[in-house]
C-alpha positions, -999 to +999 in steps of 0.1 A: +497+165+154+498+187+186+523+214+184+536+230+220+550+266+220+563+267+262+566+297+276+553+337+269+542+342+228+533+372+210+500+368+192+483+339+220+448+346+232+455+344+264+414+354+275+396+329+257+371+326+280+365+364+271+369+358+233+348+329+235+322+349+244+320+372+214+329+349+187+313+317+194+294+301+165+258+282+174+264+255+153+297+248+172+272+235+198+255+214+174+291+187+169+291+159+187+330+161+196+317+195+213+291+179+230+314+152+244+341+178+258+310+193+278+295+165+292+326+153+303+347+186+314+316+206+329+293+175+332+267+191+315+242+182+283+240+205+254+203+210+248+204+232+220+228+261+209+217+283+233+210+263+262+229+235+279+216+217+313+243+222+342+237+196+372+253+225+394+244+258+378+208+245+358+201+256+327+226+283+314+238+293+277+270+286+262+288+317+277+286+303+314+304+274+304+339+271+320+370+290+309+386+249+303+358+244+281+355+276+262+395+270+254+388+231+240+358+246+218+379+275+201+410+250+197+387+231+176+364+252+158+391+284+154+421+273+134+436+308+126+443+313+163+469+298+191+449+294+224+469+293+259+462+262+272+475+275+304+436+283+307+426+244+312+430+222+340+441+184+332+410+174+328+409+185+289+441+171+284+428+139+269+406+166+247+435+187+235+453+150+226+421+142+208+416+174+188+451+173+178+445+131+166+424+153+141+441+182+130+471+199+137+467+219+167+492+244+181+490+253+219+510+276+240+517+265+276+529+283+306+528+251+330+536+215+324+501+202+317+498+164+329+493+146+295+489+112+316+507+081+315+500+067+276+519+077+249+509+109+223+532+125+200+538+162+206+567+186+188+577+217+205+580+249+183+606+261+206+634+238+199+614+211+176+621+187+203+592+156+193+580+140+228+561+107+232+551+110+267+552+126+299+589+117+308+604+133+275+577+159+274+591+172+312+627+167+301+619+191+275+604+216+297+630+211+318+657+222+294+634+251+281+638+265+316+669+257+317+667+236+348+697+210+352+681+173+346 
């Protein structure tokens, strides 16, 4: 189940990109859900744990992967922390849905993240308003703002 905190919230780790970089695990590299997110979000092939092949950068290690990908590896490997999603672009939305098919996941967002046009179930901590799509997901963020629908 994902969980949705909108808005500005104490205890967030708001530089994962930074955090990333100190806490990573090797293994982490070594799953093949990790391994997916890669090839598809920075369209590059995990090699090993400390090198992965970039068709733009060439071979680099895990800590010049991209901040979008650094935030969909610690919202799956680190499950005593709340991650900003804020720091990935729609293109890991359909990860963040996946991890959260998997476990529970709880994400903060700033912006109103384009989930697509299929249907996922999401509760906001906010209010505990459950949304099944984009329509009653921006309705919600709508009324979080407080901006007349």
């Amino acid at each position: 189940m994902l969980y949705i905190y909108y808005g500005e919230k104490e205890g967030v780790i708001n530089r994962s990109d930074v955090y990333f970089n100190s806490t990573y695990q090797d293994k982490w590299l070594e799953d093949d859900l990790v391994k997916s997110m890669i090839k598809d979000v920075d369209r590059s092939e995990v090699v090993g744990p400390h090198l992965i092949e970039s068709p733009v950068l060439g071979p680099i290690g895990p800590r010049n992967l991209s901040g979008g990908t650094k935030t969909l590896i610690l919202m799956y490997k680190d499950r005593e922390h709340i991650f900003n999603a804020t720091n990935c672009g729609d293109n890991c939305e359909k990860w963040i849905l996946e991890i959260s098919r998997r476990q529970d996941l709880t994400i903060c967002l700033q912006h109103n993240m384009n989930f697509g046009t299929g249907e996922f179930e999401a509760e906001f901590i906010n209010n505990h308003r459950r949304v099944h799509n984009m329509a009653e997901l921006l309705d919600t963020v709508f009324d979080l703002e407080g901006i007349p629908g």
